[in-house]
C-alpha positions in Angstrom: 0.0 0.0 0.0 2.6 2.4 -0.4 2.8 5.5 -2.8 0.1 5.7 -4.7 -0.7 2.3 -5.8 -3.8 1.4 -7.5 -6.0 -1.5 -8.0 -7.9 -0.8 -11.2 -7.3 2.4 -13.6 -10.3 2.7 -15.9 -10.5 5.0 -18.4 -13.1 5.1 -21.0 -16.7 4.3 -21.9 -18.4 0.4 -21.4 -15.9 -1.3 -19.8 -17.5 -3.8 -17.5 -15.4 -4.7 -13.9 -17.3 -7.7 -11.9 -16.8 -9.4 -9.3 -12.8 -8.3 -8.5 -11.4 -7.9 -4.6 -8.7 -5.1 -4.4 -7.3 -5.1 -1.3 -3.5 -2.9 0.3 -3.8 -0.5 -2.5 -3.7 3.6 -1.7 -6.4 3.9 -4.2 -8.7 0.7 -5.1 -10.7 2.0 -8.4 -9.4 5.1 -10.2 -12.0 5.3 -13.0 -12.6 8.8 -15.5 -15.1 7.2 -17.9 -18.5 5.8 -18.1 -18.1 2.3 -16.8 -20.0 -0.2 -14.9 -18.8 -1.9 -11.7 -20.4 -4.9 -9.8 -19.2 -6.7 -7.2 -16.3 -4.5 -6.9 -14.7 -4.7 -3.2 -12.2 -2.9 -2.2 -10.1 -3.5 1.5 -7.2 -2.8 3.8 -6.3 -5.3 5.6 -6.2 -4.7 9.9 -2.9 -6.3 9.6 -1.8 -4.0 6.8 -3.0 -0.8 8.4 -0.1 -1.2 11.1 2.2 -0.9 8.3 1.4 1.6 6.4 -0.5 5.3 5.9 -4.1 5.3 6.6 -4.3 9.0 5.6 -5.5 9.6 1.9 -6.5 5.5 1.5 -9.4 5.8 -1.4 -11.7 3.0 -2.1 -13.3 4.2 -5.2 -12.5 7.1 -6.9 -14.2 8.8 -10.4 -14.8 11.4 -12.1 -17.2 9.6 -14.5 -20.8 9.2 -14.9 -21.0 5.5 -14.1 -22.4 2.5 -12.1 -21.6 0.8 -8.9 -24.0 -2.1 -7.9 -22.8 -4.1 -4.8 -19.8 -2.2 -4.4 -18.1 -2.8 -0.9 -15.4 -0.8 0.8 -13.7 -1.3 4.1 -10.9 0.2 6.1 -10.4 2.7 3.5 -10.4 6.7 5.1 -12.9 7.4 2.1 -14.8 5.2 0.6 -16.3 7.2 -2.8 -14.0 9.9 -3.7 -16.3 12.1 -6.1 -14.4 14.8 -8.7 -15.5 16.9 -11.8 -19.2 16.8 -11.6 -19.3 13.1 -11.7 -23.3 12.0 -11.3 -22.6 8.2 -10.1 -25.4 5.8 -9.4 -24.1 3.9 -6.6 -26.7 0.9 -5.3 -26.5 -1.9 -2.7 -23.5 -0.6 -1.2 -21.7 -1.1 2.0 -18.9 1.6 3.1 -17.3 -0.2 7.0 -14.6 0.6 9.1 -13.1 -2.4 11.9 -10.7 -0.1 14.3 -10.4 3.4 14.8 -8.1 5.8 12.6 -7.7 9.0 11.2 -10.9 10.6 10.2 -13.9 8.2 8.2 -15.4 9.6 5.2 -18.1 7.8 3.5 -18.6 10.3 0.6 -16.1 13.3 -0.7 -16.8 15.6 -3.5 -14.4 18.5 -4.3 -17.4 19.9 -6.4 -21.0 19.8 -6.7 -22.5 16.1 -4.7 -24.4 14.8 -7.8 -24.4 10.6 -6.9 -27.6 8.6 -6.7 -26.8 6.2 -3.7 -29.6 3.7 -2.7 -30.0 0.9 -0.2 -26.3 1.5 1.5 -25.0 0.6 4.7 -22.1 3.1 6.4 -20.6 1.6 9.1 -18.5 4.0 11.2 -16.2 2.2 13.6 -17.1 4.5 16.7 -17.4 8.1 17.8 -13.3 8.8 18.9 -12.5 9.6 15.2 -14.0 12.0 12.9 -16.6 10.5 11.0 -18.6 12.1 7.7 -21.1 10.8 5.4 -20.5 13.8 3.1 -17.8 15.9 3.0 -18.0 19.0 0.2 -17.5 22.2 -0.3 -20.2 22.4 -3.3 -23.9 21.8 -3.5 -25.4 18.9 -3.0 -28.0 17.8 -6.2 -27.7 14.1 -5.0 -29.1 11.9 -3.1 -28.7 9.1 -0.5 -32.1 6.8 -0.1 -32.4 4.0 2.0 -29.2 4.4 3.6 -28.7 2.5 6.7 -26.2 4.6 9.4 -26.0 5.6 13.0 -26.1 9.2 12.6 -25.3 9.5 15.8 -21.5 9.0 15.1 -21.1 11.4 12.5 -19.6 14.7 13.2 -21.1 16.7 10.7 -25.1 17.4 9.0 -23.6 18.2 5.6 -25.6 15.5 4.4 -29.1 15.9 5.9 -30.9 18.1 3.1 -30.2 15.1 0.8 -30.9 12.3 3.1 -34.3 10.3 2.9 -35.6 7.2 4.3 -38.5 5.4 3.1 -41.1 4.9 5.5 -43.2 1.7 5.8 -47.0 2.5 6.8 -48.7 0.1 9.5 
């Protein structure tokens, strides 16, 4: 996991990535195009983490308008990285930390927050770090439905005005 290491570079339109485990990378999925990516987990090993930087540890980075069904990321200090004024959907998700390090960032834009994520679990590791399920400086035209997390861990509401949770009537 040292330098910048990466697990899968895509760049491009309709390229397909399923089913692949990435794990001791800085950066698991570094993807500028339009792709589709299923199954696609990303991890740092506990054992690794002893060894090496936690700070700046991406699971899934873009900059593209693309796809991520059943994506899993774990141990990472972000999991989705979002640049450019990507528009991702991201479905079935799960974003999970096992120890406590460094700040936990769930979702980062350095622009405008345009993904579409649905039925995700975020599972900060506990309240002595940090934690965020959004962290950007731009606005937020996105979305998180159905996403599963104990808001009481997070350190920040930047992701409130775009958070919704289906209710189910008696």
């Amino acid at each position: 996991c040292g330098g910048e290491s990466k697990g899968i570079v895509a760049v491009g339109l309709d390229n397909n990535f399923v089913d692949i485990r990435i794990s001791n990378v800085k950066i698991g999925v570094d993807n500028s195009g339009g792709n589709f990516f299923r199954g696609v987990s990303v991890k740092l090993d506990p054992d690794q983490l002893k060894n090496t930087s936690y700070e700046g540890t991406i699971g899934i980075k873009t900059s593209g308008s693309c796809w991520f069904y059943s994506c899993s990321v774990e141990n990472m200090q972000t999991g989705f990285s979002l640049s450019g004024y990507s528009s991702p959907v991201i479905k079935d998700f799960s974003i999970r930390w096992t120890e406590a390090r460094g700040s936990q960032i769930a979702f980062a834009s350095n622009n405008s927050f345009g993904a579409r994520c649905s039925n995700g679990i975020i599972d900060f590791f506990d309240a002595s770090t940090q934690n965020s399920i959004l962290k950007t400086d731009g606005s937020k035209r996105g979305l998180f439905l159905d996403v599963i997390v104990d808001e009481s861990l997070c350190d920040d509401d930047n992701h409130k005005s775009i958070f919704v949770r289906s209710e189910v009537g008696e």
